[in-house]
C-alpha positions in Angstrom: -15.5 -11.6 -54.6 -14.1 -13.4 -51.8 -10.1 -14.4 -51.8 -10.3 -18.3 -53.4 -8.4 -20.9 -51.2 -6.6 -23.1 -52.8 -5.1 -26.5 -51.8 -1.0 -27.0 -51.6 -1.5 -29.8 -53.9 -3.8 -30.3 -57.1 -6.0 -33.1 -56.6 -6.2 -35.0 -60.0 -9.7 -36.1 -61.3 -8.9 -36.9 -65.1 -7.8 -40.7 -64.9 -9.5 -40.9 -68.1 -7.5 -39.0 -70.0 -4.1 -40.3 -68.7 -3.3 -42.4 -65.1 0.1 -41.2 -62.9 2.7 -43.9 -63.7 1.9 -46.6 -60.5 5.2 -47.9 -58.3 4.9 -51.4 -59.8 5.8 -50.0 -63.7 8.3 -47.6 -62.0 9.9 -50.3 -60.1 10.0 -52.4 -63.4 11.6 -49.7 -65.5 14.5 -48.8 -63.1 17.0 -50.8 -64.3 16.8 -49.4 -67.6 17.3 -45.6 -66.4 21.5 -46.6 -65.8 23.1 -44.6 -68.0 26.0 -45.6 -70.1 27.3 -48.9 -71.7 26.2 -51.0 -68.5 22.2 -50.1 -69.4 23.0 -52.5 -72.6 22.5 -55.2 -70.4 18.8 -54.7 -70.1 18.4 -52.0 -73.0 20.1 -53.5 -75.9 18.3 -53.8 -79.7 16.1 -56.7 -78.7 16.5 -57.9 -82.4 20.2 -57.9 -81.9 22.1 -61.2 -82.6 25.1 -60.5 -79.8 24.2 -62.2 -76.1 23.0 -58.1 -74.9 20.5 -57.9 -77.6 19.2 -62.1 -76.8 18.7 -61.0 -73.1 16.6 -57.9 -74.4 15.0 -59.6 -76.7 14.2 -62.6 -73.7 12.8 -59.6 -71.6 10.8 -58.6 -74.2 8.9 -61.8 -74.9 8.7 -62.6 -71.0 6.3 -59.3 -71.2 4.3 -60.5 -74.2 3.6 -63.2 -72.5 2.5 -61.8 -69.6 0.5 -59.2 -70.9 -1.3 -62.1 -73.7 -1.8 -64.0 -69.6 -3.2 -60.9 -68.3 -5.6 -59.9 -71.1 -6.6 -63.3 -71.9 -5.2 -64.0 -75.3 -4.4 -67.3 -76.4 -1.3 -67.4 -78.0 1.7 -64.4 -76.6 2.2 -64.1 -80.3 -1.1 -62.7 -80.4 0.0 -59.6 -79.1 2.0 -57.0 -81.3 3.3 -53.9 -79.2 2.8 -50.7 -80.1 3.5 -46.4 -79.9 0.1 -46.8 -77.8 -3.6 -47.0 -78.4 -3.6 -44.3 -81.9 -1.5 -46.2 -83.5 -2.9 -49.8 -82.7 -6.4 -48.2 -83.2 -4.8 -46.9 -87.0 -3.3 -50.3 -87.8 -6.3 -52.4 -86.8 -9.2 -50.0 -88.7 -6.5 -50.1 -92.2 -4.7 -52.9 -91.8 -7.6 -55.6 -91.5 -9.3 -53.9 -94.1 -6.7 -54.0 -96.6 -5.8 -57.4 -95.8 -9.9 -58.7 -95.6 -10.7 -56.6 -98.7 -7.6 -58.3 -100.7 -8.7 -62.0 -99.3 -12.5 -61.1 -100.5 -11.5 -59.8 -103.2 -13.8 -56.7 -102.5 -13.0 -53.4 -104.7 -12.8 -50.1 -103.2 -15.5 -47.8 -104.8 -18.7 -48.5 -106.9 -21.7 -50.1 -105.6 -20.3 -53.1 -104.1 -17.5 -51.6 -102.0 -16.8 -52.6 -99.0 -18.8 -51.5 -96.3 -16.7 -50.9 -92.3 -19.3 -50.1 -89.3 -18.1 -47.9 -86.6 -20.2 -45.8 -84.1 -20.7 -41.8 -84.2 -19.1 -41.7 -80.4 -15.7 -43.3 -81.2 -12.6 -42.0 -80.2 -10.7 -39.8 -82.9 -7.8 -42.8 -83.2 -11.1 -44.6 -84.9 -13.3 -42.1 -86.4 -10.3 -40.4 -88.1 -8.8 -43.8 -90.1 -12.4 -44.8 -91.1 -12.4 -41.0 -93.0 -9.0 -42.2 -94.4 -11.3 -45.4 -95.8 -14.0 -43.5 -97.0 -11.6 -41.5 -98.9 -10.1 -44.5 -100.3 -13.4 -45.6 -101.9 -14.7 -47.6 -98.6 -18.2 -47.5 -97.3 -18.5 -46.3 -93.9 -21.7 -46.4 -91.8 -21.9 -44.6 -88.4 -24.0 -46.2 -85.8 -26.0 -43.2 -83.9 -26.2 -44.6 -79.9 -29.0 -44.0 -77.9 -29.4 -41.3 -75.5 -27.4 -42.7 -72.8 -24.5 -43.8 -75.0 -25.1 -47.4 -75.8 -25.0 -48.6 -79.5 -27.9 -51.1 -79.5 -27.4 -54.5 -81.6 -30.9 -54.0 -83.9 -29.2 -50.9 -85.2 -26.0 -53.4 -85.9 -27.7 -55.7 -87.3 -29.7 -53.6 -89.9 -26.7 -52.2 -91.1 -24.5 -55.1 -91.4 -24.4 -56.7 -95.2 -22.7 -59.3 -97.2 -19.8 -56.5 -98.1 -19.1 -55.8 -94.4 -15.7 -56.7 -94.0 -15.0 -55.0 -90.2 -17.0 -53.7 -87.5 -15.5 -51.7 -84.6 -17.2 -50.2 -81.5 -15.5 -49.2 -78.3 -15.9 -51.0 -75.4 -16.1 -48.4 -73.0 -17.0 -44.8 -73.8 -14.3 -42.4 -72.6 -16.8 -39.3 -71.7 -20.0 -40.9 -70.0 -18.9 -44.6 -69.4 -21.3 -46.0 -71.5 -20.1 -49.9 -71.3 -20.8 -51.7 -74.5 -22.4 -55.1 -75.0 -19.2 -56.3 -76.8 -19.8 -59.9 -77.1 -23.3 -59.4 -78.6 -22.3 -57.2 -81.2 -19.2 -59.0 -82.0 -21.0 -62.0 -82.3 -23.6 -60.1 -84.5 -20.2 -58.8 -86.7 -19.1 -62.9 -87.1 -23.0 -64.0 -88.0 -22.4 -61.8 -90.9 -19.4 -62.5 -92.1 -17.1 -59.7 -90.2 -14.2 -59.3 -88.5 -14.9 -57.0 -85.1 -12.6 -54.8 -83.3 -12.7 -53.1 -80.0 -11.1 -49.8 -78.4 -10.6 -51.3 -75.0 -8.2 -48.6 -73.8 -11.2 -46.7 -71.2 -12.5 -50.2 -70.5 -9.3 -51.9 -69.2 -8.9 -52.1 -65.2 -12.4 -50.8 -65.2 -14.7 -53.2 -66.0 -13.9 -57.2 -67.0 -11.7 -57.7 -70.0 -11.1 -61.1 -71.1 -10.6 -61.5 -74.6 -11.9 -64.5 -75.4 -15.1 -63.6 -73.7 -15.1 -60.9 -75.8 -14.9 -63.4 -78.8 -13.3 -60.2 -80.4 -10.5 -60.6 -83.5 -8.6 -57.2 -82.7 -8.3 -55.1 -79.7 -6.1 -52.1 -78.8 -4.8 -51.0 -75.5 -2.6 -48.5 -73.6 -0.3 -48.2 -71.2 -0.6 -45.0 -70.0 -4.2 -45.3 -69.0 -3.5 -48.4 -66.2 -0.4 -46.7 -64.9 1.7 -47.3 -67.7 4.3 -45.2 -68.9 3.3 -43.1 -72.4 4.4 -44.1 -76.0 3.5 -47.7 -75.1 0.4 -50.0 -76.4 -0.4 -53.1 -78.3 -2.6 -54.2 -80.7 -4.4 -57.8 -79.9 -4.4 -59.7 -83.6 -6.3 -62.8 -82.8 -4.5 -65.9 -84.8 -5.3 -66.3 -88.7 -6.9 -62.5 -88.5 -5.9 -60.8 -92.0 -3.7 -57.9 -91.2 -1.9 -56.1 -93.8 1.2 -54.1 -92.0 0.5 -50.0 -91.2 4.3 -49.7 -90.1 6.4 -50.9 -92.6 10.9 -51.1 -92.0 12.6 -53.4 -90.8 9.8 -56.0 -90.1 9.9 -56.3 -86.4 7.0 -57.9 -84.5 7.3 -60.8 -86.8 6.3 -58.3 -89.6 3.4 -56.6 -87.9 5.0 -53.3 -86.8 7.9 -52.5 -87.6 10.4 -50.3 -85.4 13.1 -50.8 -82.8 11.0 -51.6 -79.5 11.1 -49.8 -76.6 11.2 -52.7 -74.5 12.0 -50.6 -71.1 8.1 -49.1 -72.1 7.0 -52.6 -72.6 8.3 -54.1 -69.4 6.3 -51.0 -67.7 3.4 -51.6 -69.4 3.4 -55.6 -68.3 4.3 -54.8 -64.8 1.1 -52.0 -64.8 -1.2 -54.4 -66.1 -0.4 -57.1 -64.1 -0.9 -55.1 -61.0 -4.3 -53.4 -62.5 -6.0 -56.4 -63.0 -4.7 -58.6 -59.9 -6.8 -55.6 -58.2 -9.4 -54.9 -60.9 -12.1 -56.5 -59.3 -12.0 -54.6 -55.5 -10.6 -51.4 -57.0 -14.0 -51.1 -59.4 -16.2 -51.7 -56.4 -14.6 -49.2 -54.2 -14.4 -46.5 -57.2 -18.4 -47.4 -57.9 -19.0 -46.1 -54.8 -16.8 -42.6 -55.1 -18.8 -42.6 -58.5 -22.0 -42.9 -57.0 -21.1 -40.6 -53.8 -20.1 -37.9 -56.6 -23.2 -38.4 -58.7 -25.2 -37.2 -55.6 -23.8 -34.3 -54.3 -23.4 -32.9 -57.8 -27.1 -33.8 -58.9 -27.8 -32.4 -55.6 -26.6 -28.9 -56.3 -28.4 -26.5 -58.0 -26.8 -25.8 -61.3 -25.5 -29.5 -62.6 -27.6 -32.4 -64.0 -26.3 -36.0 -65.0 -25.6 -36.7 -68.5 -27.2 -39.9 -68.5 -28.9 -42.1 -66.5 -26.3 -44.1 -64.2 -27.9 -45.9 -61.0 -26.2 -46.3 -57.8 -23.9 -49.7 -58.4 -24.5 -49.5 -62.1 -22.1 -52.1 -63.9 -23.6 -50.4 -67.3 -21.1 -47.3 -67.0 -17.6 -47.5 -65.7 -17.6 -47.0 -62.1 -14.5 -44.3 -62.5 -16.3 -41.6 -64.8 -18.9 -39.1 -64.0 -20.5 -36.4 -66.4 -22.4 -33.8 -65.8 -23.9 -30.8 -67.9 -24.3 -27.7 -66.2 -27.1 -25.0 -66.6 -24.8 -22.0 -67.0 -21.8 -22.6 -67.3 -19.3 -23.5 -70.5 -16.8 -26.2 -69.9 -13.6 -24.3 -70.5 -14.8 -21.6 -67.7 -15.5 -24.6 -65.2 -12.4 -26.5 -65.7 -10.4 -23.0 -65.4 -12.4 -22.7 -62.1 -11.5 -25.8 -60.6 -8.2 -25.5 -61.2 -7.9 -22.2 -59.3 -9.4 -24.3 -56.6 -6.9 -26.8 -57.1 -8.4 -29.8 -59.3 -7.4 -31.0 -62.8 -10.8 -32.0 -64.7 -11.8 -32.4 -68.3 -14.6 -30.5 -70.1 -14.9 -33.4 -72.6 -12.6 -36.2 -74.3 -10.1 -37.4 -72.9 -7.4 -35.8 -75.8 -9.3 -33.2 -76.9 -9.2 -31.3 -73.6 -7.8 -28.1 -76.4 -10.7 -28.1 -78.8 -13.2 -25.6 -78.3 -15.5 -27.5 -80.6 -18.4 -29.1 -78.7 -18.2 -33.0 -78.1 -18.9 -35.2 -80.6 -20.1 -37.7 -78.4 -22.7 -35.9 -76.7 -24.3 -34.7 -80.4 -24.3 -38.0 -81.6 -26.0 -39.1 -78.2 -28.8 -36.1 -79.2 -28.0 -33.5 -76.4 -28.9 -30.0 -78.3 -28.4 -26.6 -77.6 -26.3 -24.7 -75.0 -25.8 -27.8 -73.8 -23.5 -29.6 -75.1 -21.1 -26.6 -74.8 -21.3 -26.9 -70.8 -19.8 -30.4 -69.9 -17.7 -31.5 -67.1 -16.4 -34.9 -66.5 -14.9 -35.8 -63.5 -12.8 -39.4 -64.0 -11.3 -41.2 -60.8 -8.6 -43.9 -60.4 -6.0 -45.4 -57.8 -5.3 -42.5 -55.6 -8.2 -40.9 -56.1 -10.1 -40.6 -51.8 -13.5 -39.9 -50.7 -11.7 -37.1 -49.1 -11.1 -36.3 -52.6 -14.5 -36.5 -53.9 -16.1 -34.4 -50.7 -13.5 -31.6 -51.2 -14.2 -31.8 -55.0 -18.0 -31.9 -54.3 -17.6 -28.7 -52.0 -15.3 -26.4 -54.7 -17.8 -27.4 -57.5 -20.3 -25.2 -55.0 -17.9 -22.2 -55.6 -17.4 -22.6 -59.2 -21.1 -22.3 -59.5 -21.6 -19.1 -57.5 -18.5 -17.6 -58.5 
């Protein structure tokens, strides 16, 4: 075999999984690096009484309210920080169904349970709460998606009943891109008398967010995917939504999470999102088009075929993902490859990167056989170069004759 050249650098293709922390959230965070007693002047308890912890605390609420600006949310109260996306994803699927079950006065187990609708190709932070529910005596129904990783609002609406007391779909799919119809099914959720809940976390930056668009009562987000530092999130509660507290202590967040917050993570996270979405718009064209340029050389190769159906300038899928399933090849041995060759990509989710357990996206979406073992997803973001994408396009030639 020939010597394999590799570059001085690793170029990083799995945005989807985590984004490098941008210069606007680095710049934002500084001051609270200073070590010693004179960091107390940015870094104090933010629920302190004493003049340091009132100037945390005023930091604090100046980036609630300009992250409830930046995602559209009425009210700043509206948004309850949390660890990150898992958690916000945990407290929205338990807590609102506590808290709607107890205002319905709907009894866990027997045949008039309640009933919470979800789809098969959620992320784990979803699918694993809802098997906390079901456990609990809660009916949960799985929506199947069609082949190309949309869940289709007739299949909605012929499970939704009088007992449904949530419904929760992602917004964006975090393996093929799949962009839901959110504001249909949502509005679908409220016709019968549920509350609805999106994962935005792939969708944010991506695609438009605007959550009263959305017409959504819950949302979760996270900070690390945008360029924010990790351990950071929030929840999005809209007003008068029943919520029964996941974290319970000290009763911080006016009683909605409790726990000390990291409000140097916060400040990060508000200064990320203000400078993803002040660029959202031109920064999704210009990745549409490394999306599409990638789509063709790999499709063009013999050896890789798309996962689903995603037409130049699509607006349907993210413009930052692509997914391919190769003939021969198992995704751990390709993603081992391309990192000799100097690129970081994912075989699959984007937390999951570990598992040797095929994707359970792909089997709900119906792809059989050797299959599903042999993904690759290639996921682009802010520094990502067509440069980039023609050397990536080149190595993926190599890892198929290797």
């Amino acid at each position: 075999m020939e010597a394999i050249e590799t570059t001085n650098a690793p170029v990083y293709l799995d945005y989807a999984a985590t984004a490098p922390l941008c210069e606007e959230a680095a710049a934002a965070m500084a001051p609270f690096q200073v070590p010693g007693p004179a960091n107390l002047a940015v870094n104090a308890n933010a629920n302190a009484l004493y003049g340091l912890g009132r100037g945390a605390f005023d930091l604090l609420e100046d980036a609630r309210r300009r992250v409830a600006r930046a995602l559209g949310a009425r009210r700043p109260d509206e948004i309850v920080f949390t660890s990150g996306a898992t958690e916000a994803d945990d407290a929205a699927l338990i807590g609102i169904v506590e808290a709607a079950c107890q205002k319905r006065r709907l009894v866990p187990g027997g045949d008039e349970r309640p009933r919470v609708i979800t789809s098969a190709i959620e992320h784990d932070a979803v699918l694993a709460p809802c098997r906390r529910l079901e456990a609990a005596g809660i009916e949960v129904v799985r929506l199947r998606p069609n082949r190309q990783g949309f869940v289709e609002a007739r299949v909605l609406e012929e499970a939704l009943n009088e007992r449904t007391v949530l419904v929760s779909v992602q917004a964006a799919n975090s393996e093929v891109g799949s962009v839901q119809a959110i504001g249909e099914l949502a509005a679908l959720a409220h016709g019968a008398g549920a509350l609805f809940h999106t994962d935005a976390v792939q969708a944010l930056g991506k695609t438009p967010v605007d959550l009263q668009e959305l017409g959504v009562d819950a949302a979760s987000f996270s900070a690390h995917k945008i360029g924010g530092p990790k351990g950071v999130g929030c929840l999005y509660l809209k007003a008068r939504t029943p919520f029964a507290p996941y974290l319970l202590g000290g009763g911080q967040e006016s009683g909605r999470r409790s726990g000390t917050q990291n409000v140097a993570g916060i400040v990060g996270f508000a200064a990320a999102l203000e400078a993803t979405v002040a660029v959202a718009e031109d920064e999704a064209e210009r990745l549409r088009g490394l999306r599409d340029r990638l789509y063709a050389a790999l499709t063009a190769l013999d050896g890789f075929q798309a996962t689903v159906e995603v037409d130049p300038g699509s607006l349907d899928f993210l413009p930052n993902i692509v997914h391919v399933l190769a003939d021969d090849l198992e995704s751990e041995t390709m993603v081992l490859r391309f990192d000799q060759l100097g690129f970081c990509v994912a075989g699959g989710s984007a937390c999951s990167s570990h598992s040797l357990e095929p994707s359970h996206v792909l089997k709900a979406m119906g792809v059989t056989g050797d299959e599903v073992y042999n993904a690759l997803r290639v996921s682009l973001g802010r520094y990502t170069t067509a440069s980039d994408i023609d050397a990536f396009a080149e190595a993926a030639k190599k890892v198929l004759n290797w």
